[in-house]
N, C-alpha and C positions, 0 to 999 in steps of 0.2 A: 466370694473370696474377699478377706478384708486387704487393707493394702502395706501388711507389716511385711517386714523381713521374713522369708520362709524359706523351707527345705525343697530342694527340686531334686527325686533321685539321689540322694545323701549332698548335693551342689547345695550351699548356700547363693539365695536371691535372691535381687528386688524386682517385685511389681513394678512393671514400666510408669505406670498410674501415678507411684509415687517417685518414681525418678522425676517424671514430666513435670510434677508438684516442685523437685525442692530447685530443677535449674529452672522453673519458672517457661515452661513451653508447652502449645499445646500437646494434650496426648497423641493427638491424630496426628499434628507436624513431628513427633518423637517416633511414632511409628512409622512415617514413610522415610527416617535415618536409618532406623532400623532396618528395614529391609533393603534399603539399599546397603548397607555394608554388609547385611548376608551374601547378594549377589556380588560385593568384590570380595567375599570370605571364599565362597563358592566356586568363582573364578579362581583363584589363587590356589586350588585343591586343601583350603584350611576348613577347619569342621566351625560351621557358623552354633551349631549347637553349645561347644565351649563358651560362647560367648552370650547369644539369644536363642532361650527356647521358649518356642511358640506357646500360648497356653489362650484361654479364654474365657469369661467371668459375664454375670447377668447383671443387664442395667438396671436402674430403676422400674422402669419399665417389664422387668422382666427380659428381655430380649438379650440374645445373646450376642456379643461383643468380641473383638480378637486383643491380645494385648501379649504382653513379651514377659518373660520372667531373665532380668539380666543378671548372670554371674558376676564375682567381682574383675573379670576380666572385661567383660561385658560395659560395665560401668567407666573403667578406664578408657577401655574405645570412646564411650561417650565425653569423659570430663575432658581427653584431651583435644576435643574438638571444640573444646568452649574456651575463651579467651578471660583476661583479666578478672577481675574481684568472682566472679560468675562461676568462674571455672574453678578457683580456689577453694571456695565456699562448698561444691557440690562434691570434689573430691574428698574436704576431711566429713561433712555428713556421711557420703557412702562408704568411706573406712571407719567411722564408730560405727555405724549400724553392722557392718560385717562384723567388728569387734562383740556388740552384743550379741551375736549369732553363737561366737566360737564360746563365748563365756556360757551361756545358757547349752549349750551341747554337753560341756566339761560338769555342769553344776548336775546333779541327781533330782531330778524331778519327787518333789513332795507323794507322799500315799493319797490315794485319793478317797479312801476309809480305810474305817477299823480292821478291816479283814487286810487289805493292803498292807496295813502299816505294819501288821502281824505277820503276816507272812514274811515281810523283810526282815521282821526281827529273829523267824527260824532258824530264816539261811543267814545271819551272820550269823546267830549262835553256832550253824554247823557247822560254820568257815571255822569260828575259833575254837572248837573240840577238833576238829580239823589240822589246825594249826599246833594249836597244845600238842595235839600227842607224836606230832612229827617232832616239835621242837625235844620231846621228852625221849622221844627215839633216839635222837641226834646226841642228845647231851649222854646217855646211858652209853652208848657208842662208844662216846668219846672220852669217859670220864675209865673205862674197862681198857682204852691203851694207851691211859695215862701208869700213875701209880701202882694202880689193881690191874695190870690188864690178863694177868691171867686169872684174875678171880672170876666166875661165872654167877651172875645174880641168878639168883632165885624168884618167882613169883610174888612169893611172900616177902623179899628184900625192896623190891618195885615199888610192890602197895605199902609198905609202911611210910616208906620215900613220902609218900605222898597221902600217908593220912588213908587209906583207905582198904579195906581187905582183900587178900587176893581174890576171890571171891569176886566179887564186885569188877579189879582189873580185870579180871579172865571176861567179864559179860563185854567190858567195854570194847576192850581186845577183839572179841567176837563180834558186835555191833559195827565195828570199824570194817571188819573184811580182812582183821590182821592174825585171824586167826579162826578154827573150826573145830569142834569136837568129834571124835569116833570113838567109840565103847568107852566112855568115859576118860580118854584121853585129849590132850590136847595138839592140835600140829597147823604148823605154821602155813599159809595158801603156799602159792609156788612166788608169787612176786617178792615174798619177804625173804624166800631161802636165800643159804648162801651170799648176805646180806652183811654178816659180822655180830647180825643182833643175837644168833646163840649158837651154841656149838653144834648144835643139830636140827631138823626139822622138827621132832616130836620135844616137845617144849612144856610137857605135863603128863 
């Protein structure tokens, strides 16, 4: 385990190792604070886990070691038992480091190859065919109970709207799930019925 800032269970935390490092004590005397405010967490019916969970990492040696993974709740029990410049100092190190925790959650982790990076670029294209053709629903909607609202578009009125044959709208239509064909007809699923987008379910 190295001794960065890490995820515990979706908990942002620090390795005791590096707490012990930045107020300057040993680890061993860091760990017998620790467990002693487990047992007045424990006493007091409070969950010592919100604050210190146990965890365990191999020494040099190979051997295996105990050590704490503290929350930032965890950290504040600690700084506020430290005194002057000491106690100053170790509280704003442990709030940037939570800081770069929330910032690196928020931020989208790079593709780790070509294939990666490809396939994220599918799913936003799907998002925005996606996107598009809700927004092109919405505007058609809304533009039929404006001025025209009793005029009823036509297939052929849609696609030239947009440069393209109905032909082609009808496939997309289809591709989407907004639409099915039977004996060479066209009809809308049941999610779209009764929706305002036409006057009827058969639609071709």
């Amino acid at each position: 385990m190295n001794n960065e800032l890490i995820i515990s269970h979706t908990v942002e935390t620090i390795d005791s190792r590096e707490v012990a490092r930045m107020i300057d004590m040993k680890h061993c005397d860091l760990l017998r604070k620790v467990r002693n405010y487990e047992d007045i967490l424990t006493d007091a019916k409070l969950r010592p886990l919100d604050f210190f969970v146990p965890d365990e990492y191999k020494d040099t040696k190979g051997e295996t070691r105990k050590c704490y993974l503290l929350t930032k709740k965890g950290c504040e029990m600690v700084a506020n038992k430290l005194t002057g410049e000491k106690g100053v100092i170790f509280t704003a190190q442990y709030v940037n480091r939570f800081e770069e925790m929330e910032k690196a959650i928020k931020t989208p982790a790079l593709p780790n190859n070509y294939l990666e990076a490809l396939e994220r670029l599918v799913d936003e294209v799907r998002l925005n065919e996606q996107l598009t053709l809700e927004n092109n629903q919405l505007r058609f909607k809304l533009e039929m109970k404006g001025n025209e609202a009793n005029h009823l578009w036509s297939i052929d009125e849609i696609a030239k709207e947009h440069n393209i044959s109905a032909k082609a709208l009808n496939k997309i239509l289809q591709n989407k799930k907004v639409q099915y064909t039977r004996k060479g007809r066209w009809y809308l699923y049941r999610r779209y019925k009764n929706k305002g987008y036409t006057k009827q379910s058969l639609i071709g």
